[in-house]
mmCIF file as Biopython writes it, N, C-alpha, C and O atoms, coordinates in Angstrom:
data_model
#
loop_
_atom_site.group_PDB
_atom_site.id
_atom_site.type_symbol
_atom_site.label_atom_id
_atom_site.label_alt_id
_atom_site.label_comp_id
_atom_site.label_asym_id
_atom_site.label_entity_id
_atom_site.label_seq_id
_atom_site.pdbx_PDB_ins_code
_atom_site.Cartn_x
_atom_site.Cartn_y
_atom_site.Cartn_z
_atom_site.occupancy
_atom_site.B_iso_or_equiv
_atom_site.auth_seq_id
_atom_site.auth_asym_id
_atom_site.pdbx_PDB_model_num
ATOM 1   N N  . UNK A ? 1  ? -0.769 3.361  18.796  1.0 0.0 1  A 1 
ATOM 2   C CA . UNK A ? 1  ? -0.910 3.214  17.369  1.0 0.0 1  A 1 
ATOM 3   C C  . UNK A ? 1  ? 0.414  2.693  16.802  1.0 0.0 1  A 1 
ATOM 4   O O  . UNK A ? 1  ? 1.411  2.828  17.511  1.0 0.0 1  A 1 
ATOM 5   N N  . UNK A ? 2  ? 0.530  2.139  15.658  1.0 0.0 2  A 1 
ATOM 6   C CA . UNK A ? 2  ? 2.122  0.981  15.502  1.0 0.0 2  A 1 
ATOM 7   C C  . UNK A ? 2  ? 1.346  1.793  13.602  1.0 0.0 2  A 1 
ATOM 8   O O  . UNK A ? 2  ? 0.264  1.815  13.015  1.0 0.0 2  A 1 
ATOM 9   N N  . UNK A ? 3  ? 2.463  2.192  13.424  1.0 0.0 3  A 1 
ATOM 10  C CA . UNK A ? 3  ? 2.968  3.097  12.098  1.0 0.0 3  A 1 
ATOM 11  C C  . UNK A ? 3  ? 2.560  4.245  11.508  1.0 0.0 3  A 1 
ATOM 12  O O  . UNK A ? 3  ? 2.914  5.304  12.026  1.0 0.0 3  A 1 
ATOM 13  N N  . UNK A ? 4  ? 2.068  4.254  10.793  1.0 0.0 4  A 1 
ATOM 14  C CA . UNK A ? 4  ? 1.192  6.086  10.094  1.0 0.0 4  A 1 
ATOM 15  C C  . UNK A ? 4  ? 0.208  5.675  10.275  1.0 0.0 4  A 1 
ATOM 16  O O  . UNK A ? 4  ? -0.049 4.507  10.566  1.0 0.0 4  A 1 
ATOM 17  N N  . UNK A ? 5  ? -0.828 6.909  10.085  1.0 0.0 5  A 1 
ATOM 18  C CA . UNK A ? 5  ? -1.936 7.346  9.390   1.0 0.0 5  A 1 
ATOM 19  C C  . UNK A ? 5  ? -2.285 7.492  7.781   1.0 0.0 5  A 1 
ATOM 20  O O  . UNK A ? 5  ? -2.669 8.553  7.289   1.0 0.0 5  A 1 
ATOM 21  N N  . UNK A ? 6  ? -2.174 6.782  7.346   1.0 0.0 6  A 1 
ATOM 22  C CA . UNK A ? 6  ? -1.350 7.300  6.371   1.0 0.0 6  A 1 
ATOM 23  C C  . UNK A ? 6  ? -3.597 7.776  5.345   1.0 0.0 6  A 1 
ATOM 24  O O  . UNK A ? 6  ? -4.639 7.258  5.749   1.0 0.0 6  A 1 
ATOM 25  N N  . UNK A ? 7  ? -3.515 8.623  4.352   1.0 0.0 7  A 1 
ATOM 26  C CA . UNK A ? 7  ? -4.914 9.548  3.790   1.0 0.0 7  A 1 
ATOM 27  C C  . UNK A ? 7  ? -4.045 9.608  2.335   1.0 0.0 7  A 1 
ATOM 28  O O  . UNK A ? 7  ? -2.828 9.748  2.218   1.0 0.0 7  A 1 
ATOM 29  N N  . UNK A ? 8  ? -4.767 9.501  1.573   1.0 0.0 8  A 1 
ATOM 30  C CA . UNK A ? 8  ? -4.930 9.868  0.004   1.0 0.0 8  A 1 
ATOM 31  C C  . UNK A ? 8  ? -3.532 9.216  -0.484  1.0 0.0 8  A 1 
ATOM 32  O O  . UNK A ? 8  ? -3.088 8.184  0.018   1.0 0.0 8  A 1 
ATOM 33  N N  . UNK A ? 9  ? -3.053 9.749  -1.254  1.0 0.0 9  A 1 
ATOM 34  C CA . UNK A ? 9  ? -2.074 9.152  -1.930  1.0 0.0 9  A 1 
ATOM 35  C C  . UNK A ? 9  ? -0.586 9.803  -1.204  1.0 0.0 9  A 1 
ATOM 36  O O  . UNK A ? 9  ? 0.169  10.701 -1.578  1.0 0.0 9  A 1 
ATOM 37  N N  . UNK A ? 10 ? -0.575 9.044  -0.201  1.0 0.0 10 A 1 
ATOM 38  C CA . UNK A ? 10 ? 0.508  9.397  0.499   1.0 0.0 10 A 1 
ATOM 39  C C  . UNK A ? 10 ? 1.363  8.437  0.881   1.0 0.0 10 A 1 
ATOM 40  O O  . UNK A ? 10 ? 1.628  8.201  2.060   1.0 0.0 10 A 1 
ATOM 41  N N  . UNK A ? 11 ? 1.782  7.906  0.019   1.0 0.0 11 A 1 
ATOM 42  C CA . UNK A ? 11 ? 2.599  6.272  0.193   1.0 0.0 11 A 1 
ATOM 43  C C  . UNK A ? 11 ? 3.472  5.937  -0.901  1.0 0.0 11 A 1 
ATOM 44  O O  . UNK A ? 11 ? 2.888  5.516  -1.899  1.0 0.0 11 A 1 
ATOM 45  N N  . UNK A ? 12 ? 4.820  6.025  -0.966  1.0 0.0 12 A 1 
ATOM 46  C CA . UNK A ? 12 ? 5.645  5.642  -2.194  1.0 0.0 12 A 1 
ATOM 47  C C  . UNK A ? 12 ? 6.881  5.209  -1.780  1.0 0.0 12 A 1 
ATOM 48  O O  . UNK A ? 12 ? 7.589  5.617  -0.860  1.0 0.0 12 A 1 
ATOM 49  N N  . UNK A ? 13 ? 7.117  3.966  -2.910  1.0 0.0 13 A 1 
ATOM 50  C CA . UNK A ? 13 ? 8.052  3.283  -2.781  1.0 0.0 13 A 1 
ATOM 51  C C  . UNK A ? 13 ? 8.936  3.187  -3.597  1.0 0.0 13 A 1 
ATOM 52  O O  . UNK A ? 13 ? 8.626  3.187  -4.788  1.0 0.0 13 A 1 
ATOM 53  N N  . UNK A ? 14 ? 10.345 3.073  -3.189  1.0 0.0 14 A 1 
ATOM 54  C CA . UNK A ? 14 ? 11.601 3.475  -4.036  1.0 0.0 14 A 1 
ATOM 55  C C  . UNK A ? 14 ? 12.873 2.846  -3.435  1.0 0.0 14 A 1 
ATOM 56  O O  . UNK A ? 14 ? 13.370 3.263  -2.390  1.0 0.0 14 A 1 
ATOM 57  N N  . UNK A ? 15 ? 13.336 1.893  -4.098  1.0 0.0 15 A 1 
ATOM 58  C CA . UNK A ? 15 ? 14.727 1.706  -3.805  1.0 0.0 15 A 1 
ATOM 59  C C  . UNK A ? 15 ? 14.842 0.894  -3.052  1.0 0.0 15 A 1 
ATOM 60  O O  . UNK A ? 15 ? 16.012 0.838  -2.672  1.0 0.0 15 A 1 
ATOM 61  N N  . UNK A ? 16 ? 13.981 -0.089 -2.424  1.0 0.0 16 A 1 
ATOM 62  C CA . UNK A ? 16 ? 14.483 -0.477 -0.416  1.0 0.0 16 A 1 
ATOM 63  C C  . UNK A ? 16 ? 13.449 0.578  0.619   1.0 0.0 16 A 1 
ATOM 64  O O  . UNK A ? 16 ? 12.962 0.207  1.688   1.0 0.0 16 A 1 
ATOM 65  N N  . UNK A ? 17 ? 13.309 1.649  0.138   1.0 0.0 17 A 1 
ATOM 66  C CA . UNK A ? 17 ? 12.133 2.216  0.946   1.0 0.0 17 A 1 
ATOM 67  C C  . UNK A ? 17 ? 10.831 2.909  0.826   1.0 0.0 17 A 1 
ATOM 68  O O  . UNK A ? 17 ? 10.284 3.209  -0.235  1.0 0.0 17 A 1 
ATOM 69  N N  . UNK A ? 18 ? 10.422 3.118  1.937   1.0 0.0 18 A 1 
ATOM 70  C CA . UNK A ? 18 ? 8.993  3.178  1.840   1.0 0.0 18 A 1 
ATOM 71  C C  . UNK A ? 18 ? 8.662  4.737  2.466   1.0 0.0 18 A 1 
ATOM 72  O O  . UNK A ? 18 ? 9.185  4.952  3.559   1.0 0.0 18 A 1 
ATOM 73  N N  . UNK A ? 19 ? 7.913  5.753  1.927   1.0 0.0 19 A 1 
ATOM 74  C CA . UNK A ? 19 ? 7.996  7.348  1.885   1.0 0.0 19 A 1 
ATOM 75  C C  . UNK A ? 19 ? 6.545  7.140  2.534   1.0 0.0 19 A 1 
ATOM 76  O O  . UNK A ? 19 ? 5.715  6.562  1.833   1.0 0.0 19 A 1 
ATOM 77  N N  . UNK A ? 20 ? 6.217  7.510  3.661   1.0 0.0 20 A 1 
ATOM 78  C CA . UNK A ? 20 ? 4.818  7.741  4.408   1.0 0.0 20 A 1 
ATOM 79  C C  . UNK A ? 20 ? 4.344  9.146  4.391   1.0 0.0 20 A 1 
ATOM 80  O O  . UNK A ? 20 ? 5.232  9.930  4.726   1.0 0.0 20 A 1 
ATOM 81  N N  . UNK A ? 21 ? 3.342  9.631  4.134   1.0 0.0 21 A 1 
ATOM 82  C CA . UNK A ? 21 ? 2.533  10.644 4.675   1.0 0.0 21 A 1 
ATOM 83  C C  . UNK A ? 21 ? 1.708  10.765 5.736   1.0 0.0 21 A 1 
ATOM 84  O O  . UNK A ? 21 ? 1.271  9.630  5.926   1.0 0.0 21 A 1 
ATOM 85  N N  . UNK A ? 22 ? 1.226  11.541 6.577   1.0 0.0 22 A 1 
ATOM 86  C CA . UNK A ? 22 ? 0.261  11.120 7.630   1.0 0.0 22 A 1 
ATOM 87  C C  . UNK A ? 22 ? -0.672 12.192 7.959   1.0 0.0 22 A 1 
ATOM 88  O O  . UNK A ? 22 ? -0.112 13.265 7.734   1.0 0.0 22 A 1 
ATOM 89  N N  . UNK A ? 23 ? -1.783 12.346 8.370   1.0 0.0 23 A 1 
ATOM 90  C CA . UNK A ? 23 ? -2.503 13.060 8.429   1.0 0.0 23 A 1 
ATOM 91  C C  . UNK A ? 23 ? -2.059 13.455 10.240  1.0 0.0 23 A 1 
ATOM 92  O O  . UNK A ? 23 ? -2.353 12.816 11.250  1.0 0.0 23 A 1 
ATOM 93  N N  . UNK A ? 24 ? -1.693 14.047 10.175  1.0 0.0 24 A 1 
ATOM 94  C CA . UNK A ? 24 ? -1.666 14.289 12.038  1.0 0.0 24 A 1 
ATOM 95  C C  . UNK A ? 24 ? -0.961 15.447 12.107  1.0 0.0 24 A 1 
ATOM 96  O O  . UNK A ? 24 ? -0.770 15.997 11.023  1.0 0.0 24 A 1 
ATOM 97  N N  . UNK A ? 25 ? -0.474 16.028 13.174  1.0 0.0 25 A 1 
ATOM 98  C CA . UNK A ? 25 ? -0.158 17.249 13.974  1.0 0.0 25 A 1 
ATOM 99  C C  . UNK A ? 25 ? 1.586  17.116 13.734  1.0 0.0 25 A 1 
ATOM 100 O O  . UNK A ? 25 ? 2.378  18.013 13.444  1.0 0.0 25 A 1 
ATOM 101 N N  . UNK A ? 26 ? 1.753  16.160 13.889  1.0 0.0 26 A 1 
ATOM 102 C CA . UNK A ? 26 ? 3.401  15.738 14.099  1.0 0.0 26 A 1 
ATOM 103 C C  . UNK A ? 26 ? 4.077  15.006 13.358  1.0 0.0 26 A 1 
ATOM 104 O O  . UNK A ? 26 ? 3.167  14.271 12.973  1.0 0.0 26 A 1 
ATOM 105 N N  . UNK A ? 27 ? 5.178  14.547 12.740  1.0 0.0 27 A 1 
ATOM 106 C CA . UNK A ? 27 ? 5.757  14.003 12.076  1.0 0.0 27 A 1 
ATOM 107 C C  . UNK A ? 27 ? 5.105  13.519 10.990  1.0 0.0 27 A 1 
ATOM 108 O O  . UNK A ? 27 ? 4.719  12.350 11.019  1.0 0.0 27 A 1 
ATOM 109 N N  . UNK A ? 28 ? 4.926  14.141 10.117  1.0 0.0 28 A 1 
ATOM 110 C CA . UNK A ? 28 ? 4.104  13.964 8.954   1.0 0.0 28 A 1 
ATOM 111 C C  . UNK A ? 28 ? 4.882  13.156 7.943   1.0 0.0 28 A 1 
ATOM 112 O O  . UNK A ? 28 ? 4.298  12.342 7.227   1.0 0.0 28 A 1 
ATOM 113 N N  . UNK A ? 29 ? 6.213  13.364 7.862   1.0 0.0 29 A 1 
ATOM 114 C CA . UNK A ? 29 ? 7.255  12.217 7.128   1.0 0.0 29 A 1 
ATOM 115 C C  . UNK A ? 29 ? 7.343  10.950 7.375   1.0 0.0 29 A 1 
ATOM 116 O O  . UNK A ? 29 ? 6.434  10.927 8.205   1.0 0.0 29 A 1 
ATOM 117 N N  . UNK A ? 30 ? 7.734  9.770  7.325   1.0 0.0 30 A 1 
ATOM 118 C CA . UNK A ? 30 ? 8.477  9.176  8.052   1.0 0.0 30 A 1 
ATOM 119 C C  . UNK A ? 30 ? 8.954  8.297  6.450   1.0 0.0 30 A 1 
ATOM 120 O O  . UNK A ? 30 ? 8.244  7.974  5.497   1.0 0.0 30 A 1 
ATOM 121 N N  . UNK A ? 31 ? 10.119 8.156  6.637   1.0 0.0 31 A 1 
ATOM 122 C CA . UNK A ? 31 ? 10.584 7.147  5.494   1.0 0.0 31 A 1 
ATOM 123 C C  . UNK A ? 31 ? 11.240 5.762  6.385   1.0 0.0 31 A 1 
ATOM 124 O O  . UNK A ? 31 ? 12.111 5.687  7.252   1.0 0.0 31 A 1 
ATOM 125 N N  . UNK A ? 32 ? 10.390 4.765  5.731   1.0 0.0 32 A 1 
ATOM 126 C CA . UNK A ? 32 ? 10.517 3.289  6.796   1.0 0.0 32 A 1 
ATOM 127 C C  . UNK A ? 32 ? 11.738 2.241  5.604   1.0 0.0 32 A 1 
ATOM 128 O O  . UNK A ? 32 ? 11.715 2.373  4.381   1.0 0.0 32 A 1 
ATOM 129 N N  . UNK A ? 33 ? 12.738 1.223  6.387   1.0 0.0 33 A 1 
ATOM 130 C CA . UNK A ? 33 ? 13.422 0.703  5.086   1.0 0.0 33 A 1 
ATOM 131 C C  . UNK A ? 33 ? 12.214 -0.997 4.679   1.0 0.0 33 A 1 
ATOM 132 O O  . UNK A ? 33 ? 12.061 -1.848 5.555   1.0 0.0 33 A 1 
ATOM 133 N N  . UNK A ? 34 ? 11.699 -1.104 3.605   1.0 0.0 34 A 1 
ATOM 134 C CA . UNK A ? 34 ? 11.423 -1.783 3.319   1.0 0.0 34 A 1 
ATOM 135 C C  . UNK A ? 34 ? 11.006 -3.687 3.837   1.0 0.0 34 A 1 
ATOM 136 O O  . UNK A ? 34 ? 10.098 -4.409 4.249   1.0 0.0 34 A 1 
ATOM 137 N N  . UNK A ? 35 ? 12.361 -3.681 3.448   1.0 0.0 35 A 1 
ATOM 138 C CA . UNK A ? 35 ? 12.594 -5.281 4.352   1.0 0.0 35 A 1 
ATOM 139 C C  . UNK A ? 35 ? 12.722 -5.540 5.609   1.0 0.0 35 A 1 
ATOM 140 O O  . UNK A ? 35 ? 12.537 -6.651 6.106   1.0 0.0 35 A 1 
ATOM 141 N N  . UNK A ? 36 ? 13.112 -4.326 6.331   1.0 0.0 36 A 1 
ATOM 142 C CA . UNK A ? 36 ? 13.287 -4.654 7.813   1.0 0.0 36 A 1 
ATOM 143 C C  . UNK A ? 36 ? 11.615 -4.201 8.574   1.0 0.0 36 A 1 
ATOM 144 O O  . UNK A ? 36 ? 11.258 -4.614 9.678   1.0 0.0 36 A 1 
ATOM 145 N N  . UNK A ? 37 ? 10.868 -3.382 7.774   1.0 0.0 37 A 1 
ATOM 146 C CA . UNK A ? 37 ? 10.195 -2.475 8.876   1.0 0.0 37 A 1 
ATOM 147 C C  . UNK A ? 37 ? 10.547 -1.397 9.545   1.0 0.0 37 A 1 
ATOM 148 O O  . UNK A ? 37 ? 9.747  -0.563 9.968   1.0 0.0 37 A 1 
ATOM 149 N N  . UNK A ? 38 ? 11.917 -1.350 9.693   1.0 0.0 38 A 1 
ATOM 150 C CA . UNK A ? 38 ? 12.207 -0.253 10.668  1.0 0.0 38 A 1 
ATOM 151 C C  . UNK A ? 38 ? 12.125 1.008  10.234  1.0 0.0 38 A 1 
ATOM 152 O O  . UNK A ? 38 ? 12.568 1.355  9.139   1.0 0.0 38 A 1 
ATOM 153 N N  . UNK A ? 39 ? 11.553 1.789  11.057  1.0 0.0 39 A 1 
ATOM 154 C CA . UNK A ? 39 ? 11.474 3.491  10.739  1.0 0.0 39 A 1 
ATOM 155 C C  . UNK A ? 39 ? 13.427 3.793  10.211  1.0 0.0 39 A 1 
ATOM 156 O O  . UNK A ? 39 ? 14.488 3.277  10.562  1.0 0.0 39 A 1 
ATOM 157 N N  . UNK A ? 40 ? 13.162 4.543  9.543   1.0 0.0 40 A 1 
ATOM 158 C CA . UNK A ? 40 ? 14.150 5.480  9.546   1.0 0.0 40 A 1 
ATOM 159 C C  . UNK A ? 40 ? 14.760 6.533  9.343   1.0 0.0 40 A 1 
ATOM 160 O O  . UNK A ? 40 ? 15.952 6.741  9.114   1.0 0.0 40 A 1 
ATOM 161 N N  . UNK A ? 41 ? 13.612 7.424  9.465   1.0 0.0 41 A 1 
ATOM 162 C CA . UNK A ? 41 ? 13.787 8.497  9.224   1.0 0.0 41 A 1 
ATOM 163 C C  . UNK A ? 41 ? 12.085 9.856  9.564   1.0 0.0 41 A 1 
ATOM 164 O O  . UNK A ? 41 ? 10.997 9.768  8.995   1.0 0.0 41 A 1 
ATOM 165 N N  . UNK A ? 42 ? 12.394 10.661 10.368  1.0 0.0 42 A 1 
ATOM 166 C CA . UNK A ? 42 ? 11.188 11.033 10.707  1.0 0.0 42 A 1 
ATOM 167 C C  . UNK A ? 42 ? 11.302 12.699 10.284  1.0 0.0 42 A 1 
ATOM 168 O O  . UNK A ? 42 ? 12.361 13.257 10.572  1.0 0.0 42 A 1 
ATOM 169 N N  . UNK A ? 43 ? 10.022 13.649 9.477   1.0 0.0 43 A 1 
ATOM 170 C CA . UNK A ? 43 ? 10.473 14.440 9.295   1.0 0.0 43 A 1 
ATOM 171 C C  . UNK A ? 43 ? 9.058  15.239 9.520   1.0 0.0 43 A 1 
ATOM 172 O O  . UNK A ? 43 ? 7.898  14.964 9.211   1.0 0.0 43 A 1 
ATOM 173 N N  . UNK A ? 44 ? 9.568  16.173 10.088  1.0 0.0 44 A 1 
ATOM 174 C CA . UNK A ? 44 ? 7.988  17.028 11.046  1.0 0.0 44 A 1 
ATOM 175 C C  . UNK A ? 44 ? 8.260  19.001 10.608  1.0 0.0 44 A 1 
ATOM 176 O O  . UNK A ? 44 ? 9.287  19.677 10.667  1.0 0.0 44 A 1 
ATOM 177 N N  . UNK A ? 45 ? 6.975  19.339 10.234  1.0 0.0 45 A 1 
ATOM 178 C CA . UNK A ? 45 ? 6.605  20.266 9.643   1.0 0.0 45 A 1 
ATOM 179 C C  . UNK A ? 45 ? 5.548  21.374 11.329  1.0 0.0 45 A 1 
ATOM 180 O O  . UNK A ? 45 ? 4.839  22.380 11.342  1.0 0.0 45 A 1 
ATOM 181 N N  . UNK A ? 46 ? 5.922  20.648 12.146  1.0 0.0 46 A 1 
ATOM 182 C CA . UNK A ? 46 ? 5.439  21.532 13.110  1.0 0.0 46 A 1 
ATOM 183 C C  . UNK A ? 46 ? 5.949  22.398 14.024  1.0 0.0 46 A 1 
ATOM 184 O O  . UNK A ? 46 ? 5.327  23.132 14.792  1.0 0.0 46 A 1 
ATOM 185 N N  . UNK A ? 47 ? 7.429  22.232 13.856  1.0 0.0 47 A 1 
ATOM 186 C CA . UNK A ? 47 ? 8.282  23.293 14.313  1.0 0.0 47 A 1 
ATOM 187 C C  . UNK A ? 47 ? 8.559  24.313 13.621  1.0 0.0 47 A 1 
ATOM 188 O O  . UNK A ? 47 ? 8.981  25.325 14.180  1.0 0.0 47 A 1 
ATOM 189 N N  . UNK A ? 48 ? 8.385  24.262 12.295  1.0 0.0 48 A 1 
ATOM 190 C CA . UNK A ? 48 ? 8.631  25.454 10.695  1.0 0.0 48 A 1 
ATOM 191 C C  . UNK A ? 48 ? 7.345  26.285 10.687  1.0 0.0 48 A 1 
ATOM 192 O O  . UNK A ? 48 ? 7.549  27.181 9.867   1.0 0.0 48 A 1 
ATOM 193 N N  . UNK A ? 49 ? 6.353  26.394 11.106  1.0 0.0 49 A 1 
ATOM 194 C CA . UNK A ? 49 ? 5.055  26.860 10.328  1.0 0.0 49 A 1 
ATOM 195 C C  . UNK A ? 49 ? 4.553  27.539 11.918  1.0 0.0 49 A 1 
ATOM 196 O O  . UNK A ? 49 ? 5.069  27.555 13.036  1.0 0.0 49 A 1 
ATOM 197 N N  . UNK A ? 50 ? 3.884  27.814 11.608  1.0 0.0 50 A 1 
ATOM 198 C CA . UNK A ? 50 ? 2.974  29.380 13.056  1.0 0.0 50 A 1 
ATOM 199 C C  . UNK A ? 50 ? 2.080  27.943 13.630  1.0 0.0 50 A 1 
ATOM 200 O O  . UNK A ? 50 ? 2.031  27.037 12.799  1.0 0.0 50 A 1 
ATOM 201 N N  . UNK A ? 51 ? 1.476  27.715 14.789  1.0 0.0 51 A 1 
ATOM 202 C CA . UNK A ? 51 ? 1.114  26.574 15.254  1.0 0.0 51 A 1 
ATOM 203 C C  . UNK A ? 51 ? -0.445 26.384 14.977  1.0 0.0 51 A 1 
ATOM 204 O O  . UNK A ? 51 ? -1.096 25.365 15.206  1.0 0.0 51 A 1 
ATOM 205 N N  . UNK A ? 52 ? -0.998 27.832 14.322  1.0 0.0 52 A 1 
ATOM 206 C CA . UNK A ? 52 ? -2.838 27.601 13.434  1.0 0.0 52 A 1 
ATOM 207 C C  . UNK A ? 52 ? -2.226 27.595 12.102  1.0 0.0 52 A 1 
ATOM 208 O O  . UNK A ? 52 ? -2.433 28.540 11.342  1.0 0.0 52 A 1 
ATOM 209 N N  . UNK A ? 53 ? -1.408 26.498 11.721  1.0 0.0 53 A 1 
ATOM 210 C CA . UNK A ? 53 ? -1.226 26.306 10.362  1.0 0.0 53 A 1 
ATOM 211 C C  . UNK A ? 53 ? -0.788 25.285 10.129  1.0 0.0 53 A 1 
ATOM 212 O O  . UNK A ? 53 ? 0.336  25.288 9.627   1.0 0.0 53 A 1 
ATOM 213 N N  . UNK A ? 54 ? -1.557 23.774 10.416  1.0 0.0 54 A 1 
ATOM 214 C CA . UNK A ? 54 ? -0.695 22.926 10.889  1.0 0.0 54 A 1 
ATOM 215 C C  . UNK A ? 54 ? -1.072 22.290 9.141   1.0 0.0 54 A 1 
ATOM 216 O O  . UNK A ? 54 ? -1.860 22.701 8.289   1.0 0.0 54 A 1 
ATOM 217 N N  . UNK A ? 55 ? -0.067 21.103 9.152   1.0 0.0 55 A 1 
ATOM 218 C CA . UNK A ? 55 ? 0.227  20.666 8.104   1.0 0.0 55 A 1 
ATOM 219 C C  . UNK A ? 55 ? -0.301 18.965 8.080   1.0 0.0 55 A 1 
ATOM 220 O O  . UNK A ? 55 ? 0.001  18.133 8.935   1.0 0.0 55 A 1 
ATOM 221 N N  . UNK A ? 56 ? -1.092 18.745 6.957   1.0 0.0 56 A 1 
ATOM 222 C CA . UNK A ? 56 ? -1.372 17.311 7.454   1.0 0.0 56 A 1 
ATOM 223 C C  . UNK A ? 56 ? -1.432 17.005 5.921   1.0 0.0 56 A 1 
ATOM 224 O O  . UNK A ? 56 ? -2.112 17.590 5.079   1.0 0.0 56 A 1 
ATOM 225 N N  . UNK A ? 57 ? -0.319 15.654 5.693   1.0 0.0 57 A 1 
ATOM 226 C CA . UNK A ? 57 ? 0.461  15.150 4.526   1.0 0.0 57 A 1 
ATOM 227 C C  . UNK A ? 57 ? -0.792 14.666 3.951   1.0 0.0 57 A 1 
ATOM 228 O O  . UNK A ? 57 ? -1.489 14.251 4.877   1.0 0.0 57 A 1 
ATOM 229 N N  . UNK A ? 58 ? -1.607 14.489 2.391   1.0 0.0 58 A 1 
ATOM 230 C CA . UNK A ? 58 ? -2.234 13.888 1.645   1.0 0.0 58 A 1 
ATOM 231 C C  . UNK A ? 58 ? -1.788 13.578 0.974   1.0 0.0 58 A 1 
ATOM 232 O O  . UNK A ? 58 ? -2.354 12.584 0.519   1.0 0.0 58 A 1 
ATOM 233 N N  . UNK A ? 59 ? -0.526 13.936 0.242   1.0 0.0 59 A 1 
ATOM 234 C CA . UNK A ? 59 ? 0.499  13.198 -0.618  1.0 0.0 59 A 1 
ATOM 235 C C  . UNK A ? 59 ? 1.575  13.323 -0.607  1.0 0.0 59 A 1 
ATOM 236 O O  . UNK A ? 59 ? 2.082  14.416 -0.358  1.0 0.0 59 A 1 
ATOM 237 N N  . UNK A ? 60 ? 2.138  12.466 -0.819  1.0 0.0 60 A 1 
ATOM 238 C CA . UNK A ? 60 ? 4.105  12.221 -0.724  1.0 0.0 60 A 1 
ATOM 239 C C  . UNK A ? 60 ? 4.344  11.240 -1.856  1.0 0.0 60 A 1 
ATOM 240 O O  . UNK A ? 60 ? 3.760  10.257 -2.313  1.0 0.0 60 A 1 
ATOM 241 N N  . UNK A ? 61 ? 5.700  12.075 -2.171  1.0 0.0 61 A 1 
ATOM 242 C CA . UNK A ? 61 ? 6.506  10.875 -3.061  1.0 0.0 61 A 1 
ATOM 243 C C  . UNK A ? 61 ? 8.232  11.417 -3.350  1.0 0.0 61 A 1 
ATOM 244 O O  . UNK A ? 61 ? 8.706  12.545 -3.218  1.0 0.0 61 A 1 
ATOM 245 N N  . UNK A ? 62 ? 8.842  10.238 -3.747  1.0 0.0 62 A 1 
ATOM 246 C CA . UNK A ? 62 ? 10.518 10.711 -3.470  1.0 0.0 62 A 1 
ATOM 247 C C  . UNK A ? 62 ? 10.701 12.119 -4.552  1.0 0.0 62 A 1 
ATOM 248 O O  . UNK A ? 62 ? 9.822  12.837 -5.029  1.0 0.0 62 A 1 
ATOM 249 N N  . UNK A ? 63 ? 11.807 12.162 -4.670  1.0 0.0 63 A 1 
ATOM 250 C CA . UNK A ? 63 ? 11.740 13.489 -5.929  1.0 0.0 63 A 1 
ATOM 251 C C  . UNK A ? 63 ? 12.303 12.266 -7.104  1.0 0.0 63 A 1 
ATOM 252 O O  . UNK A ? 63 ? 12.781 11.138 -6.983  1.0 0.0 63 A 1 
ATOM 253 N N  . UNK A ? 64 ? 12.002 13.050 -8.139  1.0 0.0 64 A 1 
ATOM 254 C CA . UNK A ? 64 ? 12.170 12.066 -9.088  1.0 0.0 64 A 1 
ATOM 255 C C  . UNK A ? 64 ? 13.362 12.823 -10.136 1.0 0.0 64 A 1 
ATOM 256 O O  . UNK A ? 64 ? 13.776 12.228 -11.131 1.0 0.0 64 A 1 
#
């Protein structure tokens, strides 16, 4: 698979980059830079939480 999953309103853009949500088990973050494509930044909610509580992103956005 080549980028997110990305479900509901889980996609925002700010600055040069791009804030992903994803519906999946693992790395539910990822903030990509804009112009290049490149990932840069990955941020996962499955090491924090009990493992029958998994977390699957429907919305994201920067803080404002």
């Amino acid at each position: 698979m080549i980028g997110p999953t990305i479900c509901g309103d889980s996609i925002e853009v700010h600055d040069g980059y791009v804030l992903t949500g994803q519906y999946e088990m693992e790395k539910q973050l990822q903030m990509w830079n804009l112009s290049t494509g490149e990932l840069m930044e990955e941020i996962s909610f499955d090491d924090k939480l009990p493992s029958d509580k998994p977390v699957k992103v429907y919305s994201a956005q920067f803080q404002k």
